[in-house]
N, C-alpha and C positions, 0 to 999 in steps of 0.2 A: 498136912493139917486135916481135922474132920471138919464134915459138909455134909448138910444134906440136900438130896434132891428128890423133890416132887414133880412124881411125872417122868414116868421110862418109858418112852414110844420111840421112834428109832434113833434121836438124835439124844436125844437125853439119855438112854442105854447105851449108845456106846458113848458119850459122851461120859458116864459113871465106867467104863471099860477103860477109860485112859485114863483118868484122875488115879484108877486104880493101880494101872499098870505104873503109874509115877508114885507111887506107895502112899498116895491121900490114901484116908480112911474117911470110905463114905458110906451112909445111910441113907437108904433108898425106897421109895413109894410112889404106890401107881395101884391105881383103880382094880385092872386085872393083875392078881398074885403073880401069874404066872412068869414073866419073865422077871420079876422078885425074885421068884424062887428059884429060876435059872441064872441070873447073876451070884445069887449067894453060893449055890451049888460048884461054878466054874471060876469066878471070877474073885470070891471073899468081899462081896456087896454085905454090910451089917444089914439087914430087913427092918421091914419096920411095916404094920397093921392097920396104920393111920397116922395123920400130918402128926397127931400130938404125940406118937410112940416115937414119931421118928425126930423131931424136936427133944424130946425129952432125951435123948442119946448123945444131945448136942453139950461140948465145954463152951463156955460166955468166954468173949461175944460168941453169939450162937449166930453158922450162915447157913441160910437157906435158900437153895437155888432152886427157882421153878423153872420148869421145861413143860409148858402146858397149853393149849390152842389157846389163841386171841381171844378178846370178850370172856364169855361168864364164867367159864372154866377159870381163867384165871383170878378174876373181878371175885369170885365167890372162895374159891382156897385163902384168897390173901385176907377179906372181911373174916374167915376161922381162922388164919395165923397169927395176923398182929395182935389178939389179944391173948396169945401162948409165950409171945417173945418180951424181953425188958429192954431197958432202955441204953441201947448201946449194939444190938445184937444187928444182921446185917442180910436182909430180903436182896436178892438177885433174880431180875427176871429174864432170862434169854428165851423167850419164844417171842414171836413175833407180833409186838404189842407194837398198838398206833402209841404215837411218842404223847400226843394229847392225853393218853390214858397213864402215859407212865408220867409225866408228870404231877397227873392229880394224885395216882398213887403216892407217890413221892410227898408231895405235900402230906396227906391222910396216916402216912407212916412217920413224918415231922413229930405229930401233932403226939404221937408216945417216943418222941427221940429215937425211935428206930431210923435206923441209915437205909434208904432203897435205893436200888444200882440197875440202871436198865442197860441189859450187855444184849446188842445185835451182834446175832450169832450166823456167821456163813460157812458150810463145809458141806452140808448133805451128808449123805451117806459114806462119805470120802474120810469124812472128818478124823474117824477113828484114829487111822493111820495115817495121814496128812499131817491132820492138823486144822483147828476151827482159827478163823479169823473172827477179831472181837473188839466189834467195836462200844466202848463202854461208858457210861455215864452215871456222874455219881461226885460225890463229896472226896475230895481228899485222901480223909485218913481212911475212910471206906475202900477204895479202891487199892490203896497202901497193904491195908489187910489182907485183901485177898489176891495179891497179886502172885501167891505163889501158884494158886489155882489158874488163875489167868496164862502162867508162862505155862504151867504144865499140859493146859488144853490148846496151846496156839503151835502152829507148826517149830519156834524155836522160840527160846527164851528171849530173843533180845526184838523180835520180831512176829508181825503178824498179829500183834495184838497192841490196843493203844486206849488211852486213855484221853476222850474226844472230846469231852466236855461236862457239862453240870448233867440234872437229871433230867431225863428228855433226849439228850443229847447221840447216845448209844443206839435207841429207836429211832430216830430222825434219820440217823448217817447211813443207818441200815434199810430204810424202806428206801432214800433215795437208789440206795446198792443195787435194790430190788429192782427199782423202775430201768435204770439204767439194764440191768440184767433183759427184762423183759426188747426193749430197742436190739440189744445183742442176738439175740437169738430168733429175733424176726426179720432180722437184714440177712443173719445165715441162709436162715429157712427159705428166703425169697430167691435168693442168689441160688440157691441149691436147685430150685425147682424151675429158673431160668435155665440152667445149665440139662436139669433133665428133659425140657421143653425142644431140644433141637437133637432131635434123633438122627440126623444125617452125621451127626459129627460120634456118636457112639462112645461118647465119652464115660469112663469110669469112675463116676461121685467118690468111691473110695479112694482110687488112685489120687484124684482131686483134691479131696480135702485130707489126705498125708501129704501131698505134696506141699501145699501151703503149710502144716504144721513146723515148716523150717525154713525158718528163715524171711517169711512173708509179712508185710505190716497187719494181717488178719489173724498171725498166727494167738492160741490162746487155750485156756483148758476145754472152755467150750468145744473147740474147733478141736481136741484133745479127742473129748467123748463122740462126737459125731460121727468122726475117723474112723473109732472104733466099731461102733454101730453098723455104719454103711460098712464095714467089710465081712459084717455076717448076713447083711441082707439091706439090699438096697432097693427092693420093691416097696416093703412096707406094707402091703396088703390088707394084714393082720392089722394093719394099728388101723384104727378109729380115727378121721381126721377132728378130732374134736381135743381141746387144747384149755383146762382148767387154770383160771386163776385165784391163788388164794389171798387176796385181798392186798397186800402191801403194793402191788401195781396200781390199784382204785384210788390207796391215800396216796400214791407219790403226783396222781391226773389232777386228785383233787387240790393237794397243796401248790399247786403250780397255779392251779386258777387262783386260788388265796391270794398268790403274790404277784399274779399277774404277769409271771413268765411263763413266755413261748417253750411249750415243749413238747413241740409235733409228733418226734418221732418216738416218745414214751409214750405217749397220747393215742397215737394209730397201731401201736403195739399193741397194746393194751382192746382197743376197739376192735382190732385183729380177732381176741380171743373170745371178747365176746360173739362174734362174727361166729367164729366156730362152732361154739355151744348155742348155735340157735335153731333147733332140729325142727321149726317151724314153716323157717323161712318168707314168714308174713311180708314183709319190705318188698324181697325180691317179687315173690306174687304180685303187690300194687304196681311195682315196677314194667313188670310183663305185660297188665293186663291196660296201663296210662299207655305205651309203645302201642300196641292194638288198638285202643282209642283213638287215639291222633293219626297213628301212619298204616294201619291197618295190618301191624305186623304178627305174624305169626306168634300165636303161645304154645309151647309146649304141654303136654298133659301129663299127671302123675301115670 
């Protein structure tokens, strides 16, 4: 089927890289031409010069899948698109929208009978050739429709992609994925750096975390790519310990306080990374210098 998609940045390009390779016919835009024109060039991506070139390419019902950053990026394409579409035609959002946004969209897209589908989208840069995990939200005959897009971007048709609930639903199941993701990857990270912490035993982090990849209740893709990593270099040197979040960890702390459950270890994950990116260090200072107050202990100096 044709589709278009707004917004080719890594996940959305190859994301148009496989629909194609499963012979959709897609229409494609994004801010800088360039990889436009390298999709059409290699791939047989239709181009398109702006939302309304590449909409107007579209057969009714007309779908249009964004792939665009959270907030106004997306907030502002969608206030230019829904007055280009009729009433029946079928907005899909996979970037990583707060599920509160996709629902008012939803509603705001009601109110001209346009269908909106909020699909959390997981693969990374994997996705191409893996396969995206998609969790989806949406109406019905909506998701009916494009379900053949659905099986073609998910690792197999009968799986890996699901249809979760109303709208809202898609973003909801996907930021918790997130938070959960974030607890994963900080209990690695911490195990990892106990294990590097006792030099007497000389152990080998690579050797380590291949050996768990079989057979271990830890084993997992994560624990996949780390393996990988630590056996081209397990110093790390080079890397910056500083550790970005891009927000779907913030709404899965804050919905938790919403409802009033306990969820520690998303919670100090997440605090984790703030921790990181704090090149100030103001806290720890008051901390140093209340120890010297009271017990007259030593401060360190820059």
């Amino acid at each position: 089927m044709r589709l278009a998609i707004i917004g080719l940045g890594k996940m959305g390009a190859n994301m148009a890289r496989r629909l194609l390779r499963h012979e959709h016919e897609v229409v494609g835009y994004n801010r800088s031409v360039e990889i436009v024109n390298e999709l059409a060039r290699d791939a047989g991506l239709l181009s398109a010069d702006s939302v309304a070139t590449a909409v107007s390419q579209l057969n009714s019902p007309r779908v249009v899948w964004l792939m665009l950053p959270s907030g106004e990026p997306t907030e502002n394409t969608l206030c230019q698109l829904l007055p280009m579409l009729d009433a029946g035609d079928i907005v899909i959002d996979g970037g990583n929208a707060n599920y509160h946004d996709s629902q008012r969209r939803g509603e705001l897209a009601a109110e001209s009978n346009i269908e909106y589908v909020d699909a959390g989208t997981s693969g990374g840069i994997w996705g191409l050739e893996e396969g995206y995990c998609m969790m989806v939200g949406g109406n019905p005959a909506a998701i009916e429709h494009i379900t053949p897009i659905l099986k073609s971007l998910a690792p197999a048709h009968d799986h890996g992609w699901a249809h979760v609930g109303p709208i809202g639903a898609g973003h909801f199941t996907k930021m918790i994925h997130n938070g959960i993701e974030y607890g994963m990857m900080q209990a690695m990270a911490e195990g990892l750096a106990l294990l590097r912490g006792k030099p007497e035993f000389e152990l080998d982090l690579a050797q380590v975390t291949e050996l768990w990849r079989h057979g271990s209740v830890v084993r997992s893709w994560l624990l996949d790519l780390t393996a990988e990593f630590l056996q081209q270099d397990q110093q790390l040197k080079d890397v910056a310990p500083y550790v970005a979040d891009s927000g779907e960890g913030r709404w899965t702390v804050i919905e938790a306080v919403d409802q009033g459950t306990a969820a520690p270890v998303l919670s100090l994950a997440l605090l984790m990374r703030f921790a990181s990116q704090d090149e100030q260090g103001y806290g720890e200072r008051v901390l140093s210098m209340m120890r010297n107050a009271f017990g007259g202990h030593f401060v360190n100096k820059e």
